[in-house]
C-alpha positions as CSV (number, residue, x, y, z in Angstrom):
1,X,29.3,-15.9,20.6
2,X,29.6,-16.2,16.5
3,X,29.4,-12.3,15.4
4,X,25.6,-11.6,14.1
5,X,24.6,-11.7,10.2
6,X,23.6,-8.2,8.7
7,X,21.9,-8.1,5.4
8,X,20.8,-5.0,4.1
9,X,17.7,-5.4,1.3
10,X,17.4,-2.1,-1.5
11,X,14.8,-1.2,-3.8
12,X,14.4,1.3,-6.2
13,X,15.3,3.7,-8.9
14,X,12.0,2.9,-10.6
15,X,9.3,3.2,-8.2
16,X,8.8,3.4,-4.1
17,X,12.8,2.9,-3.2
18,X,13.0,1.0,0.0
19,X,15.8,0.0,2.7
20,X,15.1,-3.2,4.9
21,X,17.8,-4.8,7.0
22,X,17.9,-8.3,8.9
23,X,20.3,-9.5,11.7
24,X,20.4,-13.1,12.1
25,X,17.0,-13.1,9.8
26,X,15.1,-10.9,12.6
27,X,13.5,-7.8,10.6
28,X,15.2,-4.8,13.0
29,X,14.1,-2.0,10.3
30,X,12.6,-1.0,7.2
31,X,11.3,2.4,5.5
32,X,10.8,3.6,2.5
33,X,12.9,6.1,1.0
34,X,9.3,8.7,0.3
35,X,8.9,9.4,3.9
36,X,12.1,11.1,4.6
37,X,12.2,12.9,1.5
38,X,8.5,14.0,1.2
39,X,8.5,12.8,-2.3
40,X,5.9,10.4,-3.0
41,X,6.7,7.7,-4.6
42,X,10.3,8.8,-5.1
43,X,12.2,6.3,-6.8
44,X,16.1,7.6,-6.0
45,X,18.3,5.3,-4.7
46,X,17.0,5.7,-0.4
47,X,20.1,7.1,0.9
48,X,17.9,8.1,3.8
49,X,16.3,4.9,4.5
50,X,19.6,2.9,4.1
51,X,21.2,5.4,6.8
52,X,17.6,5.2,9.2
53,X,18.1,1.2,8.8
54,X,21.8,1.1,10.0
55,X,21.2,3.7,13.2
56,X,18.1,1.6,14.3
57,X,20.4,-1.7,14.3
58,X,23.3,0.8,15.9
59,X,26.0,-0.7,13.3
60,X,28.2,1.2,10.4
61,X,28.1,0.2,6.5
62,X,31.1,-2.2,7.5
63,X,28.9,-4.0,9.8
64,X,26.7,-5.6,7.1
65,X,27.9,-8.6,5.4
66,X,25.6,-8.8,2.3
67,X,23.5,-6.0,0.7
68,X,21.2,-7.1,-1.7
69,X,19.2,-5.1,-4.5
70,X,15.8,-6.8,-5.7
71,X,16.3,-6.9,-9.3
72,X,18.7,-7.6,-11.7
73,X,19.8,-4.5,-13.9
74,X,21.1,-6.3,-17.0
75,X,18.2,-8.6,-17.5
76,X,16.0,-4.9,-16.9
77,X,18.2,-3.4,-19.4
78,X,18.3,-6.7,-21.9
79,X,13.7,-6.5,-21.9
80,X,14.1,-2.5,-22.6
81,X,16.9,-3.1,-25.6
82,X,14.4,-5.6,-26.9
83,X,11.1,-3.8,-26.7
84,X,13.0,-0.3,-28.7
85,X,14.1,-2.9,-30.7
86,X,10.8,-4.6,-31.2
87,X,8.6,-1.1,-31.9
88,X,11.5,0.7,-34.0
89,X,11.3,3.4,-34.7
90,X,8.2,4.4,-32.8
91,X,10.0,4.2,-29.6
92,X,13.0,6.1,-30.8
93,X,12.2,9.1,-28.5
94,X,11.5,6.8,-25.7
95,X,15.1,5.4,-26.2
96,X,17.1,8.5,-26.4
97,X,15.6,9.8,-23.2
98,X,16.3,6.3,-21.3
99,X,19.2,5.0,-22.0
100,X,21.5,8.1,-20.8
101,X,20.3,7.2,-17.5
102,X,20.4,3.8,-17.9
103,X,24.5,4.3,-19.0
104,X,24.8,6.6,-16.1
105,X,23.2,5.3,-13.1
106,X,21.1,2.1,-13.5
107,X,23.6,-0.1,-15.1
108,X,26.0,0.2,-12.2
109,X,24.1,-0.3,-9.3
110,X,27.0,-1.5,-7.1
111,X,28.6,1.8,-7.8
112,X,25.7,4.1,-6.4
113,X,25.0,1.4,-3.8
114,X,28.6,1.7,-3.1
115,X,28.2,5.6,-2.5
116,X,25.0,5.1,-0.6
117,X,26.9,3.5,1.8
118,X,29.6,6.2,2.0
119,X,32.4,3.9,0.4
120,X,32.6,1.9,3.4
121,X,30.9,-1.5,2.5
122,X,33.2,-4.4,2.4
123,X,31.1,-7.5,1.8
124,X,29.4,-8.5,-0.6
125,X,26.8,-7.2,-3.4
126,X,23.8,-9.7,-4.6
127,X,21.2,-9.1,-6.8
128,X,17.9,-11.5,-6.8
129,X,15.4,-11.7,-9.2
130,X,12.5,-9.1,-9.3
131,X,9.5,-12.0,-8.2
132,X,11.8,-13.8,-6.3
133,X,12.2,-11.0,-4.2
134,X,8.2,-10.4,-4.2
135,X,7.7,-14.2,-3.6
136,X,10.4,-14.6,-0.9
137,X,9.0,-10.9,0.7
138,X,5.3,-13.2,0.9
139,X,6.7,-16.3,2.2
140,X,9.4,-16.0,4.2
141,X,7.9,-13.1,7.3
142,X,4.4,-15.3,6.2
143,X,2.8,-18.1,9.1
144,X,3.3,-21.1,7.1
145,X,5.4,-23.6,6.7
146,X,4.8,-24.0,3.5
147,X,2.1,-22.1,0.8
148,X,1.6,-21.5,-3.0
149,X,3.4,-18.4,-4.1
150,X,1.6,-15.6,-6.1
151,X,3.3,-12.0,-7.4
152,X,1.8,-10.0,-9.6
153,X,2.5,-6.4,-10.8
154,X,3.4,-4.2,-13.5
155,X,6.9,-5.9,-14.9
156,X,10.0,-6.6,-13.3
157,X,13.0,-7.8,-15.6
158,X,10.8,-9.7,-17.8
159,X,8.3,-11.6,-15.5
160,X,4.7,-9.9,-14.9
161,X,3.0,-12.6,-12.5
162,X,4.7,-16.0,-11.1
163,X,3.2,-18.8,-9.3
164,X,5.5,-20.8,-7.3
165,X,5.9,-22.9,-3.9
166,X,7.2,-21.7,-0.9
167,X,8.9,-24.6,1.5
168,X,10.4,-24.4,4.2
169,X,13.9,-21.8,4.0
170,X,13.3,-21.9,0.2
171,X,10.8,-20.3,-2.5
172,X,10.9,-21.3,-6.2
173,X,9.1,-19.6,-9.1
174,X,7.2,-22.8,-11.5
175,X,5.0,-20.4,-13.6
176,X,5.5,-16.9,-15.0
177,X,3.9,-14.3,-17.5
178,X,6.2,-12.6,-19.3
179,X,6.0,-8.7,-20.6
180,X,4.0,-7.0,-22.5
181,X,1.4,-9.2,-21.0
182,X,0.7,-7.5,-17.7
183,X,-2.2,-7.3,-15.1
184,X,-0.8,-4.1,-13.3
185,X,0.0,-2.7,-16.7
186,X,-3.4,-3.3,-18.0
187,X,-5.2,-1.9,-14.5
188,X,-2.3,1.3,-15.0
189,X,-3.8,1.7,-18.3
190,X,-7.0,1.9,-17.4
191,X,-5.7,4.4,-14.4
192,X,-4.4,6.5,-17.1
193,X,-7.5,6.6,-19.6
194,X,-9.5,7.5,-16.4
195,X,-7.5,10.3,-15.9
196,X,-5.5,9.2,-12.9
197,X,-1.7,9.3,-12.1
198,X,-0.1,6.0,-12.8
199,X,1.5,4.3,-9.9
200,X,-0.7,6.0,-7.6
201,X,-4.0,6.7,-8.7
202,X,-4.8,2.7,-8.9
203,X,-6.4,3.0,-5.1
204,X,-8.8,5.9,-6.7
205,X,-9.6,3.3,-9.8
206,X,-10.7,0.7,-7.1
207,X,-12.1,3.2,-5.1
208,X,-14.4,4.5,-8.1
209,X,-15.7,1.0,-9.8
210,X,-18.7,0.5,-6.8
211,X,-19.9,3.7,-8.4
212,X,-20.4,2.3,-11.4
213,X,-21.7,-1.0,-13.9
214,X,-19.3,-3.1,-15.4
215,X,-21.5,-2.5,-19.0
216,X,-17.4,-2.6,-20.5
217,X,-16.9,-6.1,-19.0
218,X,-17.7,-8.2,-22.1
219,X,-15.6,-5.5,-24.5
220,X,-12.7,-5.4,-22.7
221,X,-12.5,-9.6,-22.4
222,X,-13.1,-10.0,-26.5
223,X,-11.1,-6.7,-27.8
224,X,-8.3,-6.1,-25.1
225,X,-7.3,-9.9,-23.7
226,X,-7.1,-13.7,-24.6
227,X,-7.7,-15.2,-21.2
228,X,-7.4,-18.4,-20.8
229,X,-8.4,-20.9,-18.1
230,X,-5.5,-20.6,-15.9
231,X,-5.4,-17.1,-15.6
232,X,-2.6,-16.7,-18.1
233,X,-3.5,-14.2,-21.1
234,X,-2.2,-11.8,-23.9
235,X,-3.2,-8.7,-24.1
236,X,-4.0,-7.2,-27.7
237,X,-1.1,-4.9,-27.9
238,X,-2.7,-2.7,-30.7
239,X,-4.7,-1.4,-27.9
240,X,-2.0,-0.2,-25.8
241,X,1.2,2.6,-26.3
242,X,3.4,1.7,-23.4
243,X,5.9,0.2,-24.8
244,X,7.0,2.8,-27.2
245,X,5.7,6.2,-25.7
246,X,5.4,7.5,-22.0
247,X,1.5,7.5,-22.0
248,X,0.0,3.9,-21.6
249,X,-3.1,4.5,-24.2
250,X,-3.5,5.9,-27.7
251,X,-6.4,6.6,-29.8
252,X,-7.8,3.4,-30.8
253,X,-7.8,2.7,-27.0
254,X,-10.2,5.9,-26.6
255,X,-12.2,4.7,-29.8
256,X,-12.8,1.4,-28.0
257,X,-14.5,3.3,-25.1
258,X,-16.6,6.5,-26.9
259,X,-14.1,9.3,-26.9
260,X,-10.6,10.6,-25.4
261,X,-9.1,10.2,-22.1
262,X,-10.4,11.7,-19.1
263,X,-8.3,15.0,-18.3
264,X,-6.9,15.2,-15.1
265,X,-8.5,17.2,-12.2
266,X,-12.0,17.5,-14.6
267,X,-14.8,16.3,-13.2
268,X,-15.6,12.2,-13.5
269,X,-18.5,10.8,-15.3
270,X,-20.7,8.2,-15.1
271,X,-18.0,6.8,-18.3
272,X,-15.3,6.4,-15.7
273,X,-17.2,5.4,-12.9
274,X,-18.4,2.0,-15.3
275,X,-15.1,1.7,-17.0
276,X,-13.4,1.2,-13.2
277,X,-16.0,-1.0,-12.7
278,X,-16.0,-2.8,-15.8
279,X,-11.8,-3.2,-15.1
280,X,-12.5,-4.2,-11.6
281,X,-14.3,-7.3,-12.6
282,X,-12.1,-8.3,-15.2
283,X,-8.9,-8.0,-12.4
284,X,-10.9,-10.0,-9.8
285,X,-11.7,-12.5,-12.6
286,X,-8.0,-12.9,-13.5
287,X,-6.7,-13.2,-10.4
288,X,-9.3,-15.8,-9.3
289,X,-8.4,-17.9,-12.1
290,X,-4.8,-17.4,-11.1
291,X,-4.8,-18.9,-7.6
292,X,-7.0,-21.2,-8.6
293,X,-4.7,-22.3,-11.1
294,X,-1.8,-22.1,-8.3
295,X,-4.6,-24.6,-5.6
296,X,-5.0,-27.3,-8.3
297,X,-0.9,-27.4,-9.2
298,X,0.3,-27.0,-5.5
299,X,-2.2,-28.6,-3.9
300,X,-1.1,-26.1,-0.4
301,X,-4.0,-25.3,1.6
302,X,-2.3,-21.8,2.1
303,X,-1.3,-19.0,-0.2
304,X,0.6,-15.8,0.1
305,X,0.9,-12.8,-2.3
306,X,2.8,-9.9,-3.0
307,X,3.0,-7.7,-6.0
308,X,1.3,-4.3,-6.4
309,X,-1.7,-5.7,-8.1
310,X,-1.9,-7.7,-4.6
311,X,-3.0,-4.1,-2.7
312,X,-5.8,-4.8,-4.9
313,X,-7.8,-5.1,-1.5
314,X,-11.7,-5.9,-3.8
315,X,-9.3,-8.7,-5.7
316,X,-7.9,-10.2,-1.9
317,X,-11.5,-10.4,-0.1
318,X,-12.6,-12.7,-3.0
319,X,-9.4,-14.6,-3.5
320,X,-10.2,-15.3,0.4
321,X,-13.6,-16.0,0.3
322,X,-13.8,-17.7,-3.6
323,X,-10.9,-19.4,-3.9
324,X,-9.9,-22.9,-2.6
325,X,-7.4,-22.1,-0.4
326,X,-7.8,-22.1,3.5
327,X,-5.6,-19.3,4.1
328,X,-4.0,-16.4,2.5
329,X,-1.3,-14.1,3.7
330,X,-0.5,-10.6,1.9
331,X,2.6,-8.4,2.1
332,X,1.7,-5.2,4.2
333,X,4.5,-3.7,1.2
334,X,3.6,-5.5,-1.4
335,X,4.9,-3.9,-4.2
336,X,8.2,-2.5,-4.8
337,X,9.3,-1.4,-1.1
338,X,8.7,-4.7,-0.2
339,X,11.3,-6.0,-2.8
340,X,13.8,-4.7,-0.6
341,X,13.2,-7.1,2.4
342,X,12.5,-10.0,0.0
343,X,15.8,-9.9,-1.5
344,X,17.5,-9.6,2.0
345,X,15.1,-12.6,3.3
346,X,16.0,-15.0,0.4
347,X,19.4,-14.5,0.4
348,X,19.4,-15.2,4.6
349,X,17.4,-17.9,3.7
350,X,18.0,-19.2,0.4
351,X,21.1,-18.7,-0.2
352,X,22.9,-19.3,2.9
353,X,20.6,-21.6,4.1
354,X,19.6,-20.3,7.3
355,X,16.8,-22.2,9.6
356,X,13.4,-20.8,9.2
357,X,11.5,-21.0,12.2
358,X,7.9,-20.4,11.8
359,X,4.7,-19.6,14.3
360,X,1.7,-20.5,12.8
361,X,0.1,-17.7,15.1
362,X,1.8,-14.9,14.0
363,X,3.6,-13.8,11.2
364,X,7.2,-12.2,11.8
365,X,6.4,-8.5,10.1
366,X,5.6,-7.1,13.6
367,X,2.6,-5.7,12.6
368,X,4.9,-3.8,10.1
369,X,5.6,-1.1,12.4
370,X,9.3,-1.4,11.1
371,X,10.3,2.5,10.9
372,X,11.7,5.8,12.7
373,X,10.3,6.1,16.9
374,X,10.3,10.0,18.5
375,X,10.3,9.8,22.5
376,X,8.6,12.2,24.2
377,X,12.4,14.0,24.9
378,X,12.3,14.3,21.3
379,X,9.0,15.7,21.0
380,X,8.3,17.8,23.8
381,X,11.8,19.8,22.7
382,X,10.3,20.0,19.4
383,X,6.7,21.3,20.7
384,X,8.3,23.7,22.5
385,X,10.7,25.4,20.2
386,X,8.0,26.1,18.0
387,X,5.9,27.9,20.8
388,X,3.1,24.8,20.4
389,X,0.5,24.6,23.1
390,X,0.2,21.3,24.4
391,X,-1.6,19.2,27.2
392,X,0.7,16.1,28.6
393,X,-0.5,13.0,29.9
394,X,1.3,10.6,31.9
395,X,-1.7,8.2,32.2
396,X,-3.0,6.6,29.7
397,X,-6.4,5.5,31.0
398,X,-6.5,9.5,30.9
399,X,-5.0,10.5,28.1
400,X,-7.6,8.0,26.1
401,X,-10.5,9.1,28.3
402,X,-10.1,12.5,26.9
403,X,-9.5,11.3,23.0
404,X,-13.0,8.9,22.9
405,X,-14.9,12.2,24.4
406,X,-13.2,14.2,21.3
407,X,-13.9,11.4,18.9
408,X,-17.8,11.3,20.6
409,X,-17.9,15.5,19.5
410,X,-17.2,14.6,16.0
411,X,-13.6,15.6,16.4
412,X,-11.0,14.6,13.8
413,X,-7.7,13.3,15.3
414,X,-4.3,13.0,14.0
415,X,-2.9,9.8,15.7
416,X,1.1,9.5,15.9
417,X,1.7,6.6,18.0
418,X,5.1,4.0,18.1
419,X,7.1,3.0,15.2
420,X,5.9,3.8,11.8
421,X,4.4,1.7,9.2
422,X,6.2,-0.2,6.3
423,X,3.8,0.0,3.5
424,X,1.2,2.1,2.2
425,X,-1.2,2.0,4.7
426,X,-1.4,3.7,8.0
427,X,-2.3,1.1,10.8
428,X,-3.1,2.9,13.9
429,X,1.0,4.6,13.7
430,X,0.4,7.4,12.1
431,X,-3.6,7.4,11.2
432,X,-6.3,9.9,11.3
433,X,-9.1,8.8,13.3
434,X,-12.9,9.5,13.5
435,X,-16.3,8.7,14.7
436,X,-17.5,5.9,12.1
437,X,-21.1,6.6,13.1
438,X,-21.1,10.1,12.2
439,X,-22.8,10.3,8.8
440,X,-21.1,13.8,7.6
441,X,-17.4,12.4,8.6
442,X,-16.7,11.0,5.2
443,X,-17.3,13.8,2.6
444,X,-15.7,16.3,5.8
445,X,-12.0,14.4,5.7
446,X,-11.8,13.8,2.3
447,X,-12.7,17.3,0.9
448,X,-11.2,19.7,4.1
449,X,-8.3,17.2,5.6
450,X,-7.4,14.9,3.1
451,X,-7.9,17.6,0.1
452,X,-9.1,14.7,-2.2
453,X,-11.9,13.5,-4.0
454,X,-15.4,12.8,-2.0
455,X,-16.1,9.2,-3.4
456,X,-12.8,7.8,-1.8
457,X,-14.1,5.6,0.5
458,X,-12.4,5.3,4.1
459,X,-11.2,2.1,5.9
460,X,-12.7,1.0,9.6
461,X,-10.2,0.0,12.2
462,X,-12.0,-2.8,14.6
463,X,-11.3,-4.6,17.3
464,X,-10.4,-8.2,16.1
465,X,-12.7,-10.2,18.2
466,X,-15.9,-7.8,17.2
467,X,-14.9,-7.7,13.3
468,X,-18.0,-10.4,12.7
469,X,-20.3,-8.6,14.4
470,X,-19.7,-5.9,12.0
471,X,-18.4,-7.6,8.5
472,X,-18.8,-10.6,6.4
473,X,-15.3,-12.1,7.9
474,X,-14.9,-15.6,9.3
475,X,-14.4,-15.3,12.9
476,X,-11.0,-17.0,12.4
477,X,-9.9,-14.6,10.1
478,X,-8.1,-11.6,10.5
479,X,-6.9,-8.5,8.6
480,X,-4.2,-6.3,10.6
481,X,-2.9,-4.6,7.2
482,X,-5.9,-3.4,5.8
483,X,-5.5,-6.0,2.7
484,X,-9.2,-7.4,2.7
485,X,-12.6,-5.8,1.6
486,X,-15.6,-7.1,3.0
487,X,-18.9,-6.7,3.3
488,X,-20.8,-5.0,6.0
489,X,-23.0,-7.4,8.1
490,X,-26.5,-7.7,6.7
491,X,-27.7,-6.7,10.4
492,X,-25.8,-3.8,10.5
493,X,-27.1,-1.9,6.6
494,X,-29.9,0.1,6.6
495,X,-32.8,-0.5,4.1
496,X,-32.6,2.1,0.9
497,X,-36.3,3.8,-0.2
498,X,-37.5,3.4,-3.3
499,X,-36.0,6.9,-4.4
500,X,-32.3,5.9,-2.9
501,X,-32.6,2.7,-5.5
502,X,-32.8,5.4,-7.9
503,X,-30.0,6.9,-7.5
504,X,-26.4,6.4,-9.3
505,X,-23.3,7.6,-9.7
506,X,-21.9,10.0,-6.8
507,X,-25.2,10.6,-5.7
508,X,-25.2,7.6,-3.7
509,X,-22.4,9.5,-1.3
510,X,-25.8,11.4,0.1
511,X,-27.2,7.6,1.1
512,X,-26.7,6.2,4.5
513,X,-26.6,2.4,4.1
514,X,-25.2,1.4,7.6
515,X,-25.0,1.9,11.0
516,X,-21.6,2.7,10.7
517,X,-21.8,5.2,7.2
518,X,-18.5,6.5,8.0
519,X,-16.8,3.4,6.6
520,X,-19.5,2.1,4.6
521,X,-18.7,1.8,0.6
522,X,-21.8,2.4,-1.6
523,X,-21.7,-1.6,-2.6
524,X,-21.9,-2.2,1.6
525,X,-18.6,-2.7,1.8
526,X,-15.4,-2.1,4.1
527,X,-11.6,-2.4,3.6
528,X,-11.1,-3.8,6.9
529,X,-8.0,-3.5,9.4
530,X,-8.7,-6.3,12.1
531,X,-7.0,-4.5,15.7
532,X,-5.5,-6.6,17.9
533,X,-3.7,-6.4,21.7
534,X,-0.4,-8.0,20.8
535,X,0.3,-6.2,17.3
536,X,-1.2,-2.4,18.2
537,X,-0.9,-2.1,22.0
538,X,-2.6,1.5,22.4
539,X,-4.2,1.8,19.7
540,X,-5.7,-1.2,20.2
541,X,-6.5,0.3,24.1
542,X,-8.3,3.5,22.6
543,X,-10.9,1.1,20.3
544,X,-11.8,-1.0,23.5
545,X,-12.5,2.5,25.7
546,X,-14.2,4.0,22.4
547,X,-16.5,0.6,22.9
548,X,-17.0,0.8,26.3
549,X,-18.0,4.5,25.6
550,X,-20.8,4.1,22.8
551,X,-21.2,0.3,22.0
552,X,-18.9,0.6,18.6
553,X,-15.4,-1.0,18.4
554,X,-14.2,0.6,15.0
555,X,-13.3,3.6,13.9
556,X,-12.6,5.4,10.9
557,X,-9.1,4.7,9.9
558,X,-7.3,6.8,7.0
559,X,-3.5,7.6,6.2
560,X,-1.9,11.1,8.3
561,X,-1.4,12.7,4.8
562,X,-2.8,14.8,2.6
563,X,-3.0,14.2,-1.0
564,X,0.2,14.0,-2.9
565,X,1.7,13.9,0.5
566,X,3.7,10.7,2.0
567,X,2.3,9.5,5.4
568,X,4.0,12.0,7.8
569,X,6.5,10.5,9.6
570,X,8.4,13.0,12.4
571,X,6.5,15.0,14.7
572,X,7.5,18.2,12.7
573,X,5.7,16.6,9.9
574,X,2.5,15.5,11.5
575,X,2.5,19.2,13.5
576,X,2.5,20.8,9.9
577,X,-0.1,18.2,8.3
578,X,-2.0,19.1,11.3
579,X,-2.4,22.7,11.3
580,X,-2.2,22.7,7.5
581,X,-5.7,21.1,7.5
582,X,-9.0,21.6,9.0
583,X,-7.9,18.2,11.4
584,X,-8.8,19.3,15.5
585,X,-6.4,17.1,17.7
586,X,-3.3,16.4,17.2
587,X,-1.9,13.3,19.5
588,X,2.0,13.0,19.4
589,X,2.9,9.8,22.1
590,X,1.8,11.7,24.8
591,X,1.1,15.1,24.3
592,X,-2.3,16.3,23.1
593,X,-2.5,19.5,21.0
594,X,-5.7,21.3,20.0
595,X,-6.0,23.3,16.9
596,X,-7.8,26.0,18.6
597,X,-5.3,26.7,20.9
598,X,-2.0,26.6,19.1
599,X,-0.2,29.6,17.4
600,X,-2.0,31.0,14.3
601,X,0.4,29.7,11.1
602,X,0.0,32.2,8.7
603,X,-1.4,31.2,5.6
604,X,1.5,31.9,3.6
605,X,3.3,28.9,5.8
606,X,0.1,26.7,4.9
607,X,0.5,27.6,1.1
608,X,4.1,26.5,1.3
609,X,3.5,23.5,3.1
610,X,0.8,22.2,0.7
611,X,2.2,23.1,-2.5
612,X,5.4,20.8,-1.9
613,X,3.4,18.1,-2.8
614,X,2.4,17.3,-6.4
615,X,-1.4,16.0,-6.8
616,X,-1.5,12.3,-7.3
């Protein structure tokens, strides 16, 4: 037998470092770098995630043949040069912080790759392009054959948004939008003037527009962009401060819109709430235009995307329901984590011109549960050198018996099941779970578990074959990565009172619009994760006995986090999420824990625990 192929994928230094790593094109891992560290977002080169990746394939650093990092430095470096260049001398202070680090540590990425990897690497180093990596991380794990190619995010080396074709073993990029001219750069502004954290806060942007009317719609198309037919457009960079200063607005920005930027942590106004609403529209409109654009010049009746504008959930439901295209497939990571297994899949495939075998069925992510396992061994020795009080099941008809009667209570569950997730959403791994139906659930986990603000809306997990029943989606669609918004069933909303059609702003969180108000945005609508047998196994079991229970197949499905927090990943994480919180079960494989019953933490632990993570 021929010796199997390792390629090792790596992202970072920028924004959400990643590790992925094929054998023989099979995905055997991938993490990102945030999990182990506890730093959200963090950006360091994922020494941790590299050395998780290589002990889940069991091999050493000179195992792999090829690693692969999913941009190329110089052509980074060459765009930044240009831009101080270009803004001189506003950006002078911009350029004396950056390039130090650029001279130390960016520039010679084989070196700290080299030192990831312990000086024991003997093959080779590659480096793909940014939105080939984003393209190829879209097509190649994707169900198709072959599909139109979308990315689109904030900037990679100098490309913003590419349209290509995906055949086959190979991608290639036809179209691209070049920097300053952005979509996630002008949705980050808008994060920014709205008083949210850049790179993180976007969800809370998308979250906020329902609240609001897009009365900014018409300004922000005439003053801020030139959009043209094809979804191409420049933005009018007197507007914006980004590429010269380390905020992404500046005063005539806050002129345009009636006064100064929102400041973080105040309260929000009906101003925000129609600004994200009045951005919201103008993002859907551009990337309609976009893959509309990509239909008539590909002519593929399929289309994948990646990019972070592409967790742009609102954007994806229409793109599936709008646009011409029979099919869409997203990237559960789509933005810079999932650079890392792009680059490793386009060089297996790409460049050495490996066979792609495809099931139109099933994509090849595994339902993205790509990360670290705990056995019970692991867990139970855990439990128990911290004194924890815990019940153990060794049936599982049992152990899920007991969980729908909690969820029935109006319990809240942390749910740490399996492998965890690649990406930024939890999918039934490492989740926190509740009763849908309950009408007080929503405001109750995001003001005393998550710690975050009460209009963040929360996502429903439902069983696939039941997803119509309950949402405007096709009964030959599915959504297992929580990439689609759609709206509630007609049947299932409850009719507003002529006082309720008063209301605006936040108070239409006190309405109840749907049999299901737990998961029900205030425009009726869900970001849905379709549940099925094959991709969630017990998690998928729970939903069918929480049916057979009370008639409902979904449940509230949000991230096992707090804010500012990554998605816990070890049970020692969960455990402190857990009694950090005001959460009442705990589930960990299977062991059971109730808050009630386990050792009091004294609240100087708590304090600790929560203030190592910054407020995003």
């Amino acid at each position: 037998m021929s010796k199997p192929v390792h390629i090792l994928g790596v992202s970072g230094l920028y924004h959400d470092s990643a590790a992925a790593l094929l054998r023989d094109g099979q995905i055997v891992a991938a993490a990102q770098e945030e999990r182990f560290t506890r730093k959200k977002h963090d950006y360091r080169m994922p020494v941790h995630a590299i050395e998780y990746c290589l002990q889940e394939a069991s091999i050493q650093p000179e195992d792999l043949d090829y690693v692969v990092f999913y941009e190329k430095p110089f052509l980074k470096f060459d765009r930044l040069l240009e831009t101080y260049f270009a803004y001189a001398p506003r950006g002078f202070r911009q350029f004396l912080m950056g390039i130090p680090q650029w001279l130390r540590q960016k520039l010679h990425i084989p070196r700290e790759l080299d030192k990831a990897l312990g000086g024991r690497f003997r093959g080779k180093f590659i480096f793909t392009e940014h939105h080939e990596s984003h393209a190829a991380s879209a097509f190649f794990p994707s169900p198709y054959s072959q599909a139109a190619t979308v990315t689109l995010d904030g900037v990679g080396e100098w490309t913003t948004a590419s349209i290509g074709v995906g055949q086959d073993n190979k991608v290639q990029l036809k179209y691209e939008l070049h920097f300053p001219h952005s979509l996630g750069l002008l949705y980050s502004a808008f994060t920014y003037f709205t008083g949210f954290k850049v790179n993180s806060g976007e969800y809370k942007l998308m979250g906020l527009a329902p609240y609001g009317k897009p009365i900014y719609q018409d300004l922000i198309m005439t003053e801020l962009l030139d959009l043209k037919d094809d979804g191409s457009f420049r933005l009018n960079m007197d507007y914006f401060t980004y590429c010269y200063t380390d905020v992404m607005t500046g005063d005539k920005f806050a002129e345009l819109f009636g006064g100064p930027r929102r400041s973080p942590e105040s309260p929000v106004t009906q101003r925000e709430m129609d600004i994200a609403a009045s951005i919201q529209k103008v993002t859907e409109e551009i990337m309609l235009r976009i893959v509309q654009f990509a239909h008539k010049e590909t002519g593929m009746k399929n289309l994948v995307l990646a990019g972070g504008v592409s967790l742009n959930c609102v954007g994806n439901g229409r793109i599936l329901r709008e646009s011409p295209f029979e099919n869409i497939w997203i990237q559960p990571a789509a933005g810079d984590a999932g650079g890392a297994m792009g680059a490793a899949m386009f060089v297996h495939y790409q460049l050495l011109n490996h066979e792609r075998k495809v099931d139109d069925q099933n994509d090849l992510q595994s339902g993205s549960y790509l990360g670290p396992v705990f056995s019970n061994q692991q867990i139970q020795r855990y439990l128990d050198s911290i004194n924890a009080h815990y019940l153990y099941f060794d049936n599982e008809d049992a152990l899920l018996k007991q969980l729908v009667g909690d969820i029935e209570q109006g319990k809240v569950i942390g749910w740490f099941k399996g492998r965890m997730e690649f990406g930024p959403r939890a999918l039934g791994s490492r989740s926190i779970i509740g009763d849908a139906r309950n009408e007080e659930m929503q405001s109750r986990m995001n003001l005393k578990i998550k710690f975050r603000e009460s209009f963040r809306p929360f996502a429903p997990s439902v069983l696939r074959q039941d997803a119509n029943e309950y949402f405007e989606l096709a009964e030959d669609k599915e959504s297992p990565y929580m990439l689609l918004v759609a709206p509630v069933q007609k049947s299932k909303r409850i009719k507003l009172n002529g006082e309720q059609e008063k209301l605006s702003g936040i108070e239409l969180l006190k309405v109840k619009r749907s049999q299901v108000p737990g998961i029900t945005h205030v425009d009726y609508s869900a970001r849905v994760q379709t549940v099925d047998e094959k991709r969630h196994d017990r998690y998928y079991r729970l939903l069918e006995q929480f049916k057979a229970a009370t008639g409902c197949p979904l449940v509230i499905n949000t991230s096992f986090n707090i804010r500012g927090e990554p998605i816990v990943c070890t049970p020692e994480n969960a455990f402190h999420c857990f009694c950090s919180t005001n959460m009442d079960v705990l589930v960990l494989e299977d062991f059971v824990l109730y808050k009630d019953q386990q050792p009091e933490m004294k609240q100087v632990e708590i304090d600790e625990y929560l203030a190592q993570f910054e407020l995003d």
